[in-house]
C-alpha positions in Angstrom: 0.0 0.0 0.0 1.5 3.5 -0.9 2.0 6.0 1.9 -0.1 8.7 0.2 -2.9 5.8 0.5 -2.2 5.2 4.3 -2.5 8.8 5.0 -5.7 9.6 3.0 -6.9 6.7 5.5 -5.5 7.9 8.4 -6.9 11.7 7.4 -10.4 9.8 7.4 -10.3 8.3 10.3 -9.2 11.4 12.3 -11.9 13.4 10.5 -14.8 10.2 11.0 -13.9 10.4 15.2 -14.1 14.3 15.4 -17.6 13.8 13.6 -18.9 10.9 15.9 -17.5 12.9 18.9 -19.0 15.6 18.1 -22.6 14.6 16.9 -22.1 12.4 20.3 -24.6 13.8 23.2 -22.8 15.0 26.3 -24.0 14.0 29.7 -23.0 15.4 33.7 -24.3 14.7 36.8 -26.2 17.4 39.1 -26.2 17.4 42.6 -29.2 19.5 44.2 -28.2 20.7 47.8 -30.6 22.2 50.0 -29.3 24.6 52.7 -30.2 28.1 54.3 -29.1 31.1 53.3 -27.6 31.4 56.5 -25.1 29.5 57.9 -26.3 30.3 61.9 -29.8 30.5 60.3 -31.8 27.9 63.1 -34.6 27.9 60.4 -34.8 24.1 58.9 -34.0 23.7 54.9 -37.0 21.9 54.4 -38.7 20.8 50.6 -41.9 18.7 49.9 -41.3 18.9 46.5 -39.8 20.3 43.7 -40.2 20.3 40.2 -37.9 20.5 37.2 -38.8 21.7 34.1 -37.2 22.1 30.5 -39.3 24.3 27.6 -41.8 24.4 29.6 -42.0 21.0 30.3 -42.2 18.9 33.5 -38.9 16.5 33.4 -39.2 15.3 36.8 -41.1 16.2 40.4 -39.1 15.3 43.5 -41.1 14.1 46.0 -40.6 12.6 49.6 -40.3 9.3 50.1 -42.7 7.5 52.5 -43.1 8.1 56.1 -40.7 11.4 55.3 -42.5 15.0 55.3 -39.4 16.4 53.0 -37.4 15.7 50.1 -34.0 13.9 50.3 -31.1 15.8 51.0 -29.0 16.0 48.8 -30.8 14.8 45.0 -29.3 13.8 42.3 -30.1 14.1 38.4 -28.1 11.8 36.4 -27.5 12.4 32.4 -28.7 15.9 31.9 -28.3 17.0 28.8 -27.2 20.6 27.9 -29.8 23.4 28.0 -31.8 25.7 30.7 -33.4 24.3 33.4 -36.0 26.1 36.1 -36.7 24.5 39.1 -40.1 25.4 40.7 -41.1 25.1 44.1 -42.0 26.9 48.2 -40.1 28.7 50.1 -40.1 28.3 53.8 -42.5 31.3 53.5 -44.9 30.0 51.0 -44.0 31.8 47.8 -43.6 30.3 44.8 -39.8 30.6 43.7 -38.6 29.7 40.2 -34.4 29.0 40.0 -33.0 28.5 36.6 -30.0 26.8 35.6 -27.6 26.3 32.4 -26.2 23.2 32.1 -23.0 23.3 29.7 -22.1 19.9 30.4 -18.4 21.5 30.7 -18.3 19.2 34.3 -19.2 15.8 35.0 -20.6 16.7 38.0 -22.1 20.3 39.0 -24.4 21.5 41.7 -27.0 23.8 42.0 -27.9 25.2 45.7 -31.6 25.9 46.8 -32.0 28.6 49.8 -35.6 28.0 51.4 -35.1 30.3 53.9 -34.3 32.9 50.9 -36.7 35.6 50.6 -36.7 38.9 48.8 -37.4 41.8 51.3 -37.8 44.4 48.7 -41.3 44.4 48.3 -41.6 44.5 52.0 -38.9 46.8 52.9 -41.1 50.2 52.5 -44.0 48.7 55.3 -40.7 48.4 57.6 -41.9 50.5 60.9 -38.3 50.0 62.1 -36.5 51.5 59.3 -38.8 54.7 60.1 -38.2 55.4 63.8 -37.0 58.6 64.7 -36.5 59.6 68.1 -39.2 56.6 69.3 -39.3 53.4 70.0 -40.8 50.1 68.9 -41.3 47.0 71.7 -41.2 43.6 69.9 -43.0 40.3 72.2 -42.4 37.3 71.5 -44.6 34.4 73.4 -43.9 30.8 72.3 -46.2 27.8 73.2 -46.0 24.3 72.9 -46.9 21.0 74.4 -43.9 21.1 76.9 -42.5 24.6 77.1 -43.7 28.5 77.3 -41.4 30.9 76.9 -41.9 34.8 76.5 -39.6 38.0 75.7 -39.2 41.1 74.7 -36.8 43.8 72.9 -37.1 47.2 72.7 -35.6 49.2 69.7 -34.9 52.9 70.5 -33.6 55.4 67.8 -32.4 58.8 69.7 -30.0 61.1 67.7 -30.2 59.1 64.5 -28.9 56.4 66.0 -30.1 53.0 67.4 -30.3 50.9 70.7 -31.8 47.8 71.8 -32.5 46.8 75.3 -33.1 42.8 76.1 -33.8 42.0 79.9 -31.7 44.2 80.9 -29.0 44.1 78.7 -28.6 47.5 76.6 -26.7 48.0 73.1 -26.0 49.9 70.3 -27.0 48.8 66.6 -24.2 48.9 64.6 -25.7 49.1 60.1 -25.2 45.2 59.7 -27.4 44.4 62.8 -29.8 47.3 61.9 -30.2 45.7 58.7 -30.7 42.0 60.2 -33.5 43.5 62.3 -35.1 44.7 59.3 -35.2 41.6 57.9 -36.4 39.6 60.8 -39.7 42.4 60.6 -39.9 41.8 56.7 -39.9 37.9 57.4 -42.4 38.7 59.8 -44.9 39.8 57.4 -44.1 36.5 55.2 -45.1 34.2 57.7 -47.7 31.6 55.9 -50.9 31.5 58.0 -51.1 27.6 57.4 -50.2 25.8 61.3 -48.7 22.7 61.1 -46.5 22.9 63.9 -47.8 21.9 67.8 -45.4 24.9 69.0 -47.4 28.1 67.9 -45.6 31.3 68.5 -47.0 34.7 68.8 -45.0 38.0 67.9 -46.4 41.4 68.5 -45.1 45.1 67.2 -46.3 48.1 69.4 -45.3 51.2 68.1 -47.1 54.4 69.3 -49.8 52.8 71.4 -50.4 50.6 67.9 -50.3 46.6 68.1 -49.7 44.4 64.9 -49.8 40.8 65.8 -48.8 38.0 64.3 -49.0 34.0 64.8 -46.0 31.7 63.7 -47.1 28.2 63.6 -44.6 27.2 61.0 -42.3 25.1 62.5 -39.3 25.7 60.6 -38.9 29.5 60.5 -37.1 29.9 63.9 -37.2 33.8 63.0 -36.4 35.0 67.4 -33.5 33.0 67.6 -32.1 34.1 64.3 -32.7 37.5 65.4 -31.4 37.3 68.9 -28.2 35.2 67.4 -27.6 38.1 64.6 -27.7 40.7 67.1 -25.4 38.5 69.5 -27.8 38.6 72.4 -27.2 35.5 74.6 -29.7 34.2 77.2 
């Protein structure tokens, strides 16, 4: 066989494996971790479903398995092709969230991370009575009830000369912007809370503010919204 005929075959077969590799679908693994937003967050990640679509389409709806209330931690979706993704489902506050991901299949193996306890406090931040105080003072009680334990407490936010102070049983402090702005948060979850009660600990938080009362009932068992609050602004018990 002549060499010019051994390399026009070897040229072929070099261009026939580029073609098969290429017109070849590309596969990866993803790993779905659920986790807070928080890492001290004491709310718990929890799922009861979540559904995965592509083009509009359902792919697949996590479920949990029997005798469990929520999804397995973490899933796994084996061979996903390349394209965009949204995953639907309910955050720990009952709102419908829709994540989207783009899988390149550049990995074997990539994850995408789910925050329940993720909530956008834009469209809450303007009804914020704390982020208005000026020379007043707000009193937040918190009352928690539950088949072995009652527990109540209290904190008073002050703002005098533009700035702000908390006192806890005693214990007096000043707000520094980070822990203003965790306070504001707690009060925007506040106004999330899902009405549904599922939980045999019920817990009742009330906002007076000039000889006004808003109250509201926490029967959701995994938004541990006090603690957070009392952990971010490094009051200890």
């Amino acid at each position: 066989m002549k060499i010019s005929n051994i390399f026009k075959i070897t040229i072929c077969g070099f261009i026939f494996s580029l073609v098969s590799i290429g017109c070849t679908k590309k596969y990866s693994t993803l790993i779905i971790e659920i986790k807070n937003q928080k890492k001290s967050s004491r709310n718990f990640p929890e799922l009861n479903e979540l559904v995965v679509k592509k083009d509009n389409k359902i792919l697949k709806t996590f479920l949990p398995k029997e005798l469990s209330p929520f999804l397995e931690n973490p899933l796994k979706i084996d061979s996903i092709e390349k394209g965009t993704y949204q995953f639907e489902y309910y955050d720990l506050f009952g709102i419908k969230q829709i994540k989207t991901y783009k899988a390149n299949n550049r990995k074997d193996i990539d994850t995408l991370i789910i925050n329940p306890d993720y909530i956008d406090i834009s469209k809450q931040i303007e009804n914020s009575i704390i982020r208005k105080l000026k020379d007043t003072q707000i009193i937040l009680n918190y009352e928690s009830k539950g088949c072995f334990h009652s527990i109540s407490d209290s904190i008073i936010v002050v703002n005098k000369n533009n700035k702000f102070f908390f006192t806890n049983n005693g214990k007096i402090g000043e707000l520094n912007k980070n822990e203003l702005n965790k306070l504001i948060q707690f009060e925007s979850e506040l106004y999330s809370i899902p009405k549904e009660r599922h939980c045999t600990t019920v817990e009742n938080y009330k906002l007076t503010f000039k000889k006004k009362t808003k109250e509201f009932i926490n029967g959701n068992c995994s938004w541990s919204g006090w603690y957070n609050l009392k952990d971010d602004l490094k009051i200890k018990d």
